[in-house]
PyMOL commands that place a pseudoatom at each C-alpha (Angstrom):
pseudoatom trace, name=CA, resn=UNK, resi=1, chain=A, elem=C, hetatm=0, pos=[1.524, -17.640, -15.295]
pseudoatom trace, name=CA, resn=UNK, resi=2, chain=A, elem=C, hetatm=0, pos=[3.683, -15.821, -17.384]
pseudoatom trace, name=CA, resn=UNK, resi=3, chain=A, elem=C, hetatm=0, pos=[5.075, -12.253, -16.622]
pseudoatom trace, name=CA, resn=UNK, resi=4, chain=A, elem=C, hetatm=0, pos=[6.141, -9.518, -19.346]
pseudoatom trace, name=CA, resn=UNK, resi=5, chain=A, elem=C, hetatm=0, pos=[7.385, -6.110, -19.471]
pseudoatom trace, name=CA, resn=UNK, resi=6, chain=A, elem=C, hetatm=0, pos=[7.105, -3.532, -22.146]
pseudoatom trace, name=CA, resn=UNK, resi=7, chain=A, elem=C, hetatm=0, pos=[9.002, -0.985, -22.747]
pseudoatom trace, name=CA, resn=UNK, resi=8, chain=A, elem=C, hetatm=0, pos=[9.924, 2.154, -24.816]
pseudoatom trace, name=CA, resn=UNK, resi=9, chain=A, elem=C, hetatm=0, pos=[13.526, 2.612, -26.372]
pseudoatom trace, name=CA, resn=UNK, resi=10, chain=A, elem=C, hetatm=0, pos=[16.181, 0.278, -25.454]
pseudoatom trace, name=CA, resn=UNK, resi=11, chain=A, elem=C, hetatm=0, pos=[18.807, 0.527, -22.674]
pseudoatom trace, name=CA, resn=UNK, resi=12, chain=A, elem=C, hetatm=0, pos=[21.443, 2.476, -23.278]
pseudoatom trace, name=CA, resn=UNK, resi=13, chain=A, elem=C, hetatm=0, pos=[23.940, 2.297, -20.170]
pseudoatom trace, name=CA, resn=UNK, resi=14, chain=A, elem=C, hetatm=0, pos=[25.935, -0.678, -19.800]
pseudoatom trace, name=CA, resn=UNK, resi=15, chain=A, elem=C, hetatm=0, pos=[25.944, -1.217, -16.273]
pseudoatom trace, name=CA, resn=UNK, resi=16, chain=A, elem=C, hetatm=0, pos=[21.941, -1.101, -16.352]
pseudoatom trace, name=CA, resn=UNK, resi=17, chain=A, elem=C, hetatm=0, pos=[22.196, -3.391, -19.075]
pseudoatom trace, name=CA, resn=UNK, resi=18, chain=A, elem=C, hetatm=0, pos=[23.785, -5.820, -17.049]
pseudoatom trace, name=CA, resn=UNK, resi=19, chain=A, elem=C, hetatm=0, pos=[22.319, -5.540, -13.909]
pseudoatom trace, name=CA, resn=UNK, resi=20, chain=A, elem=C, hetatm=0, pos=[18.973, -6.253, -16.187]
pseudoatom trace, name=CA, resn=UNK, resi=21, chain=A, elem=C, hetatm=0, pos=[20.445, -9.405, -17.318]
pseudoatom trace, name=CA, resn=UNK, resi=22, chain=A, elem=C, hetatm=0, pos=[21.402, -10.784, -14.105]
pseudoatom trace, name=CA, resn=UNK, resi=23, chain=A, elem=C, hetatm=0, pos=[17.748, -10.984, -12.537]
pseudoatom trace, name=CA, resn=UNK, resi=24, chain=A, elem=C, hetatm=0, pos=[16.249, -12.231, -16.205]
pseudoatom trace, name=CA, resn=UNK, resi=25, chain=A, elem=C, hetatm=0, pos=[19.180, -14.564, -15.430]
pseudoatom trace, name=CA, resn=UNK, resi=26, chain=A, elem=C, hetatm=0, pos=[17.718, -15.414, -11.982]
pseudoatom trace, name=CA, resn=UNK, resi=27, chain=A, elem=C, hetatm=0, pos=[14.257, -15.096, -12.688]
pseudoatom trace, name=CA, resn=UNK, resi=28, chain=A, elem=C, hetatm=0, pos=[14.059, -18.112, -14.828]
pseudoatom trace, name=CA, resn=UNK, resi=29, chain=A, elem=C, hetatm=0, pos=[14.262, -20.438, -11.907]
pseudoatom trace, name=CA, resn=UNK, resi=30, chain=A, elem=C, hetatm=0, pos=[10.928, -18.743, -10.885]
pseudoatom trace, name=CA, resn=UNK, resi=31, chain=A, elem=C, hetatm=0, pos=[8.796, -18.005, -13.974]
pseudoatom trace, name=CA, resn=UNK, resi=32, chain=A, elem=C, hetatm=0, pos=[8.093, -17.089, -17.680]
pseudoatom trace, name=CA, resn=UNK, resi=33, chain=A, elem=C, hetatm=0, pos=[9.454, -13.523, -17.922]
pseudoatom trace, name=CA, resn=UNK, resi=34, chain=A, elem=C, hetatm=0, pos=[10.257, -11.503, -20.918]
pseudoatom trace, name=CA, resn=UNK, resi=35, chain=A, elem=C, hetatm=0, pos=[11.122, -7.822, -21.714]
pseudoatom trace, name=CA, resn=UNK, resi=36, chain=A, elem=C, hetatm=0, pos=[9.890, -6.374, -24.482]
pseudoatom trace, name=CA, resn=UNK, resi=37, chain=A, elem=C, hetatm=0, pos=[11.900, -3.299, -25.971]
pseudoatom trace, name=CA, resn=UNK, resi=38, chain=A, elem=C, hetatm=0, pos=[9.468, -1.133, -28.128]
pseudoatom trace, name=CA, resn=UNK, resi=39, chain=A, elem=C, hetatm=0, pos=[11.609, 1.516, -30.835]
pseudoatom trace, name=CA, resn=UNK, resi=40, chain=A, elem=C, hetatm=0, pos=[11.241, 4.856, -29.433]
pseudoatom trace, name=CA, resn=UNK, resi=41, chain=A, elem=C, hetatm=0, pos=[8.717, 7.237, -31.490]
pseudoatom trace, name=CA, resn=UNK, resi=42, chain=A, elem=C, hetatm=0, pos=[10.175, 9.047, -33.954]
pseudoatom trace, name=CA, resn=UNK, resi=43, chain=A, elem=C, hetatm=0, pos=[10.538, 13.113, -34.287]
pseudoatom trace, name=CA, resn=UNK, resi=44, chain=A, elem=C, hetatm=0, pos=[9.456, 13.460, -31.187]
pseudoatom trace, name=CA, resn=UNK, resi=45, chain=A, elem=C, hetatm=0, pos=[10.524, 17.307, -31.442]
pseudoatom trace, name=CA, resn=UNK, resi=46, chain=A, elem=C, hetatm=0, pos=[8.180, 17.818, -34.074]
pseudoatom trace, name=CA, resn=UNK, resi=47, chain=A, elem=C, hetatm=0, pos=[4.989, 16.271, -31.936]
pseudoatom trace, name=CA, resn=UNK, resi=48, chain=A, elem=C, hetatm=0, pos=[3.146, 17.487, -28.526]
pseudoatom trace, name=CA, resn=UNK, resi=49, chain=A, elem=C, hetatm=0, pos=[3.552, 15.326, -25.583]
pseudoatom trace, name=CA, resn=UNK, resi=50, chain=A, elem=C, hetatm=0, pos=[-0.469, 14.409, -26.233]
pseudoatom trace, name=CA, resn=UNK, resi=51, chain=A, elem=C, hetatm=0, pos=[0.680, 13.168, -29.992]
pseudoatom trace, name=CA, resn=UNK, resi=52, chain=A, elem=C, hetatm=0, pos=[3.514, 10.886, -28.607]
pseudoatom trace, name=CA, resn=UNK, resi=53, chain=A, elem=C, hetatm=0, pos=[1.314, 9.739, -25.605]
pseudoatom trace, name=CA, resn=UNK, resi=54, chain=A, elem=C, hetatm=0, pos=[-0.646, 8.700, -28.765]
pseudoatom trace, name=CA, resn=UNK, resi=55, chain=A, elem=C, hetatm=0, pos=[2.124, 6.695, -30.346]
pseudoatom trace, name=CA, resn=UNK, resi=56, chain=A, elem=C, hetatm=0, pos=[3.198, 5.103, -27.582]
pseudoatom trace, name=CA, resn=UNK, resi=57, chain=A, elem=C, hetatm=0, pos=[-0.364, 4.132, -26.431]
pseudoatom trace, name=CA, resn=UNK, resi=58, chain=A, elem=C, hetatm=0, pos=[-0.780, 2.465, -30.472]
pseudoatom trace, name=CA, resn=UNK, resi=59, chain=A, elem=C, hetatm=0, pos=[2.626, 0.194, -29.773]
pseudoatom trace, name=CA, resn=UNK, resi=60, chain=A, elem=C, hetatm=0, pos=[1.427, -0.876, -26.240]
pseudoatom trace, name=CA, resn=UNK, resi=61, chain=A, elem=C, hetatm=0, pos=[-1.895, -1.698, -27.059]
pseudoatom trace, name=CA, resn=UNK, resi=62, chain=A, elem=C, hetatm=0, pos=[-0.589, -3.385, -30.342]
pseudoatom trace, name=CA, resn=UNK, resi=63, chain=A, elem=C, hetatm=0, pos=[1.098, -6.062, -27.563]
pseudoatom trace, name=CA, resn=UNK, resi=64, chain=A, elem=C, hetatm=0, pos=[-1.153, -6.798, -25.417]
pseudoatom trace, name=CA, resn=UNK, resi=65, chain=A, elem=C, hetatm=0, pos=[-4.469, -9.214, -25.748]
pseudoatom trace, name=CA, resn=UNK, resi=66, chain=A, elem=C, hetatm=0, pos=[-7.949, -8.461, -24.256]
pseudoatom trace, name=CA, resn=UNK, resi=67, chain=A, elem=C, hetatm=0, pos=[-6.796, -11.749, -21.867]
pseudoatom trace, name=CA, resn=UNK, resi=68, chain=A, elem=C, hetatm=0, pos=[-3.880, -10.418, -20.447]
pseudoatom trace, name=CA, resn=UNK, resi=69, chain=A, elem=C, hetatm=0, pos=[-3.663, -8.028, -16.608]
pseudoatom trace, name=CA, resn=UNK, resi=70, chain=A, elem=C, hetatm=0, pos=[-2.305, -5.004, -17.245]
pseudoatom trace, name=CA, resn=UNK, resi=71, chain=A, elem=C, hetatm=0, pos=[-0.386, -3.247, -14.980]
pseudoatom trace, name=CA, resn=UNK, resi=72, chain=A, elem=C, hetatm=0, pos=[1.209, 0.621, -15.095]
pseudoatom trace, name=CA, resn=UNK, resi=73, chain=A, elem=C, hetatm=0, pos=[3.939, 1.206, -13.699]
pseudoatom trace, name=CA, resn=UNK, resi=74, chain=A, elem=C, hetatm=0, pos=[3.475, 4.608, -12.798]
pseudoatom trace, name=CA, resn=UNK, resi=75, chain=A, elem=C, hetatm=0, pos=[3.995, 7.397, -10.054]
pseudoatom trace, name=CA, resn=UNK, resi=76, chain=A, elem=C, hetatm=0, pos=[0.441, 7.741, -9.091]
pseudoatom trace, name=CA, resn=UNK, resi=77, chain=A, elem=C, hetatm=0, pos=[-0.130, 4.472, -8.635]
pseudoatom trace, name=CA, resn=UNK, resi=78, chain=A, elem=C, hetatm=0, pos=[-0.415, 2.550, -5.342]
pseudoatom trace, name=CA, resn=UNK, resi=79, chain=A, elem=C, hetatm=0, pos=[2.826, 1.897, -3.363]
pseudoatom trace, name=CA, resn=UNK, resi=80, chain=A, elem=C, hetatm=0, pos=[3.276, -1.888, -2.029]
pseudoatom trace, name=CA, resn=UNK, resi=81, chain=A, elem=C, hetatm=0, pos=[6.486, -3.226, 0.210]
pseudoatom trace, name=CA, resn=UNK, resi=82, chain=A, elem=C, hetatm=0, pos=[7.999, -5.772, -1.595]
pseudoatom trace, name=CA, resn=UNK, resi=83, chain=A, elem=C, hetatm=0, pos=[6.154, -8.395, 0.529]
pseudoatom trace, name=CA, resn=UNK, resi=84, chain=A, elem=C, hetatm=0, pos=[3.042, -6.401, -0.509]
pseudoatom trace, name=CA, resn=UNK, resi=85, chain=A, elem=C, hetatm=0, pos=[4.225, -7.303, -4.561]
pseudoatom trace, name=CA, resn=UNK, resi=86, chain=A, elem=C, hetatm=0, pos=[4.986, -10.878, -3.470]
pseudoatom trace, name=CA, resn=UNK, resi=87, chain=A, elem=C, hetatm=0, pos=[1.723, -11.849, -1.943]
pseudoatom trace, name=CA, resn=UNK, resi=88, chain=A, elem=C, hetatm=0, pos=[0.112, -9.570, -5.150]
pseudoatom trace, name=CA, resn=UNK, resi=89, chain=A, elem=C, hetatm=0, pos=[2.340, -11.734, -7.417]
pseudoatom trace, name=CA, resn=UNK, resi=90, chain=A, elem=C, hetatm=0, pos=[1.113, -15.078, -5.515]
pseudoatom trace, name=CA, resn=UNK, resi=91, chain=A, elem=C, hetatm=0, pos=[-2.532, -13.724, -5.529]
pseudoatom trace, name=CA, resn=UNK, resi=92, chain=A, elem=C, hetatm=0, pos=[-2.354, -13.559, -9.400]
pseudoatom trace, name=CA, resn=UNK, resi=93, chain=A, elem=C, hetatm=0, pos=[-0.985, -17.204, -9.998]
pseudoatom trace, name=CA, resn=UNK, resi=94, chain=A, elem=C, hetatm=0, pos=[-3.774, -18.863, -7.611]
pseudoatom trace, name=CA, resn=UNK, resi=95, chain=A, elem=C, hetatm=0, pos=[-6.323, -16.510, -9.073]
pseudoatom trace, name=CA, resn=UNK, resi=96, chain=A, elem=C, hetatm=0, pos=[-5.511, -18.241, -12.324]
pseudoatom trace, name=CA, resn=UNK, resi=97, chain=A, elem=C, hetatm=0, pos=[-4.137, -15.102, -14.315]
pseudoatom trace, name=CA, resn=UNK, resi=98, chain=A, elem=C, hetatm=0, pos=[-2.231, -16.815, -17.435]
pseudoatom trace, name=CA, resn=UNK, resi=99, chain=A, elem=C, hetatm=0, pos=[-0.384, -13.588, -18.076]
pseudoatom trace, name=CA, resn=UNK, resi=100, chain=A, elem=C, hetatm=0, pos=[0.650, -9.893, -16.095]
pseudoatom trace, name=CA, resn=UNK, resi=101, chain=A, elem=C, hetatm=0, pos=[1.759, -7.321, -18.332]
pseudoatom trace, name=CA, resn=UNK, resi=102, chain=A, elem=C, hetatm=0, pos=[3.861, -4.145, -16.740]
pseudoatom trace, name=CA, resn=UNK, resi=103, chain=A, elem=C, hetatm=0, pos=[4.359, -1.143, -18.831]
pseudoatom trace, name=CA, resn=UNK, resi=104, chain=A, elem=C, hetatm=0, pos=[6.776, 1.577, -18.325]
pseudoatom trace, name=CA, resn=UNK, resi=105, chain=A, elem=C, hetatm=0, pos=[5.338, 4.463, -20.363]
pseudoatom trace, name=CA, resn=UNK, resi=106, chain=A, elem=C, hetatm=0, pos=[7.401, 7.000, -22.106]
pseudoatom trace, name=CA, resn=UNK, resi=107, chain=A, elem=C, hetatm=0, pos=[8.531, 10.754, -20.589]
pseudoatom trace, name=CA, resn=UNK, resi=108, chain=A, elem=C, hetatm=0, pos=[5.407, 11.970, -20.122]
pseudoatom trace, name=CA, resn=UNK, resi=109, chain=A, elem=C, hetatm=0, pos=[3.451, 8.655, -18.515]
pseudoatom trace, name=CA, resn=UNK, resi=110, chain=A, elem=C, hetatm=0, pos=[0.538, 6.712, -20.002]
pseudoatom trace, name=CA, resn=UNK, resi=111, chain=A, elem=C, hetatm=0, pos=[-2.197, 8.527, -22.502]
pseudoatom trace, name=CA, resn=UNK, resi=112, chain=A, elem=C, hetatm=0, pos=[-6.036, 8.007, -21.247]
pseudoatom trace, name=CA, resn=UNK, resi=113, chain=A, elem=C, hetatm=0, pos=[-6.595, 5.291, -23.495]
pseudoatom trace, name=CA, resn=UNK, resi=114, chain=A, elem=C, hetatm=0, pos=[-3.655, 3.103, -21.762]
pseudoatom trace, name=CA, resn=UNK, resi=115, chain=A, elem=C, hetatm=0, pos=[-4.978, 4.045, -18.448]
pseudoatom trace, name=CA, resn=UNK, resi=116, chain=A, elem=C, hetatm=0, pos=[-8.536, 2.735, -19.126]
pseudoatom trace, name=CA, resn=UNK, resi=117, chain=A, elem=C, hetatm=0, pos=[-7.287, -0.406, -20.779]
pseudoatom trace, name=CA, resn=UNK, resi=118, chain=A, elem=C, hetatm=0, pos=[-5.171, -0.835, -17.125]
pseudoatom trace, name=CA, resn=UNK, resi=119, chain=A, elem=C, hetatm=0, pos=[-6.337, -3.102, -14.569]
pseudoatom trace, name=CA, resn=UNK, resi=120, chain=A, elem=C, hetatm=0, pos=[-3.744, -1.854, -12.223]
pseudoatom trace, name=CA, resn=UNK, resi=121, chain=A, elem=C, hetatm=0, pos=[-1.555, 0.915, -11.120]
pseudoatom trace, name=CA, resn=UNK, resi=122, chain=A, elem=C, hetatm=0, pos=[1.366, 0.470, -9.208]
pseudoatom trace, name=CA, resn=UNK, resi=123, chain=A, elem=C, hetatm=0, pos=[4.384, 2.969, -7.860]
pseudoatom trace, name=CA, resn=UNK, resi=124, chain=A, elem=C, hetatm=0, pos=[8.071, 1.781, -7.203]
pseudoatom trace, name=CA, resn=UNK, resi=125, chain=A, elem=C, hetatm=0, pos=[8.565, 5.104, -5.411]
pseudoatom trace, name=CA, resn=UNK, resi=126, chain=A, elem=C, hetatm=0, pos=[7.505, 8.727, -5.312]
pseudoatom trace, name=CA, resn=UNK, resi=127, chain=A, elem=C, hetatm=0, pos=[10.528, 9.522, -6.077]
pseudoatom trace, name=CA, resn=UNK, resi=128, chain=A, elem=C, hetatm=0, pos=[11.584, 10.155, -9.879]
pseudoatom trace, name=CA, resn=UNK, resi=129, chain=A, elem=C, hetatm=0, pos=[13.938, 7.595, -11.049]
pseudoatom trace, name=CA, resn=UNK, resi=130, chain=A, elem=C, hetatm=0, pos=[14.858, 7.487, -15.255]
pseudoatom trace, name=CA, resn=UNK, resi=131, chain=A, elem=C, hetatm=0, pos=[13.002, 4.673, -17.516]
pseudoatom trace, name=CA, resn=UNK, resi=132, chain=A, elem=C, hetatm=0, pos=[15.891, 2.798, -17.735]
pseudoatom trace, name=CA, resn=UNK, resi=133, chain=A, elem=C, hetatm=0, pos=[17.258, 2.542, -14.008]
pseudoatom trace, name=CA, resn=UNK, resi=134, chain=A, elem=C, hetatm=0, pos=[13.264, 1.783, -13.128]
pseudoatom trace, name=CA, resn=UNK, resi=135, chain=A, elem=C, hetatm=0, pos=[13.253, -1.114, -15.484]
pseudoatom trace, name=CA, resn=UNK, resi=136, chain=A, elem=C, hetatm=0, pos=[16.261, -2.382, -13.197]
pseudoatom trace, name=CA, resn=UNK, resi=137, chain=A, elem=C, hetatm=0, pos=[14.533, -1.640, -10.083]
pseudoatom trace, name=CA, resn=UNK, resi=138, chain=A, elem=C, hetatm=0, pos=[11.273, -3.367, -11.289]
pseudoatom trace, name=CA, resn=UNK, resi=139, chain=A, elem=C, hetatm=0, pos=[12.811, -6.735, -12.529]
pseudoatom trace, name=CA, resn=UNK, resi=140, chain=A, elem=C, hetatm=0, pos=[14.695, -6.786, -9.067]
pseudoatom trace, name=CA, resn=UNK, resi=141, chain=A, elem=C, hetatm=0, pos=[11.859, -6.350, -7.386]
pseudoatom trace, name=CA, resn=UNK, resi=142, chain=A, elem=C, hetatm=0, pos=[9.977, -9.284, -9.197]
pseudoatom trace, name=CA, resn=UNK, resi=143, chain=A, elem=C, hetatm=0, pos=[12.905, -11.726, -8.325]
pseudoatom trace, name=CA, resn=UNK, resi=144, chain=A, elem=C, hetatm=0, pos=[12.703, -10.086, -4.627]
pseudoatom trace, name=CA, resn=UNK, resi=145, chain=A, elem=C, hetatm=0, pos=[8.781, -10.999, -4.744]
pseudoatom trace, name=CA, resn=UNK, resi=146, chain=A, elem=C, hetatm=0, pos=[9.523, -14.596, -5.959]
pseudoatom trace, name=CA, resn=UNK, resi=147, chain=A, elem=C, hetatm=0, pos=[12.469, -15.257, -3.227]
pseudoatom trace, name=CA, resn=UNK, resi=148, chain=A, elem=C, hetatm=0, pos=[10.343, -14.168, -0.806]
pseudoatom trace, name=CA, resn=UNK, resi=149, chain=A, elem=C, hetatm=0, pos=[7.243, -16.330, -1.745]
pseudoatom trace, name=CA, resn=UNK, resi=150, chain=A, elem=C, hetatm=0, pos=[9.803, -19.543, -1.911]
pseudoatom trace, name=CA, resn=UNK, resi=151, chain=A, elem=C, hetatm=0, pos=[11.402, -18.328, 1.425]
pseudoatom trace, name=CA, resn=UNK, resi=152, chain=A, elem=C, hetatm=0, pos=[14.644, -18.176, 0.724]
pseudoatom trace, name=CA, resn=UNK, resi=153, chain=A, elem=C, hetatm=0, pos=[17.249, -15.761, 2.138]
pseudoatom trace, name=CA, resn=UNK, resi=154, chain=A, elem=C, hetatm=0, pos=[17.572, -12.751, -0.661]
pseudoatom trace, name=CA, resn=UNK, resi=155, chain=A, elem=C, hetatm=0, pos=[14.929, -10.813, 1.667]
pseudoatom trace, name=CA, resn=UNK, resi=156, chain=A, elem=C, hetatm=0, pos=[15.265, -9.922, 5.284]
pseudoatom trace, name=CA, resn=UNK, resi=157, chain=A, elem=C, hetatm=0, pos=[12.736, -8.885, 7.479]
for i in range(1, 157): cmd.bond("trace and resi %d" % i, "trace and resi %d" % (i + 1))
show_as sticks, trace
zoom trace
């Protein structure tokens, strides 16, 4: 299985930027995991939040195949403990998904069209965090929910 996250607009803060990089760094000893970094949508002043939902549904949908599970990452979606993502991760490789996609949608979440092509919906929190620090919090997770499958110590319970 192979494990990829898109994205809108690139990561501007350094110290997100590197905390990023360290669990990509990690997470190679566990799977196939890339980030994709889509260009923001342009004059985004100029269009409603339904128009950019629009644009942003177009380069999503652009990257991903009628094969892959999709997942949202979004605030409505279902909340799971990190051993909750782990045994969800584990259920997907025996299951014999070949690839999980994870969006993080733009400002004002994920137009209908993404949300109907979704097989999943998932939560990190209820609480509000920006797209960038969530992209941090989400690869950590991953290489939480990996560590914790092999056993080793990064998790405590």
């Amino acid at each position: 299985m192979r494990i990829t996250l898109l994205c809108i607009g690139k990561t501007d803060d350094k110290y997100i930027q590197e905390g990023i990089e360290k669990y990509l760094k990690r997470l190679k000893h566990y799977i196939s995991f890339q980030m994709v970094i889509m260009p923001d949508i342009k004059n985004v002043k100029n269009i409603s939040e339904a128009q950019q939902k629009e644009k942003e549904a177009e380069l999503f949908l652009k990257n991903i195949t009628s094969q892959d599970f999709v997942i949202l990452l979004d605030e409505f979606g279902k909340e799971l403990r990190s051993v909750e993502l782990s045994s969800f991760l584990e259920q997907k490789m025996v299951s014999s998904v070949q690839h999980l996609v994870f969006l993080i949608g733009g400002p004002y979440g994920f137009s209908d069209l993404v949300k109907q092509r979704a097989n999943y919906s998932l939560s990190l929190s209820k609480l509000t965090f920006s797209h960038q620090m969530v992209r941090l919090f989400f690869i950590e997770q991953i290489y939480r929910g990996f560590s914790i499958m092999k056993g080793e110590p990064y998790h405590h319970e």
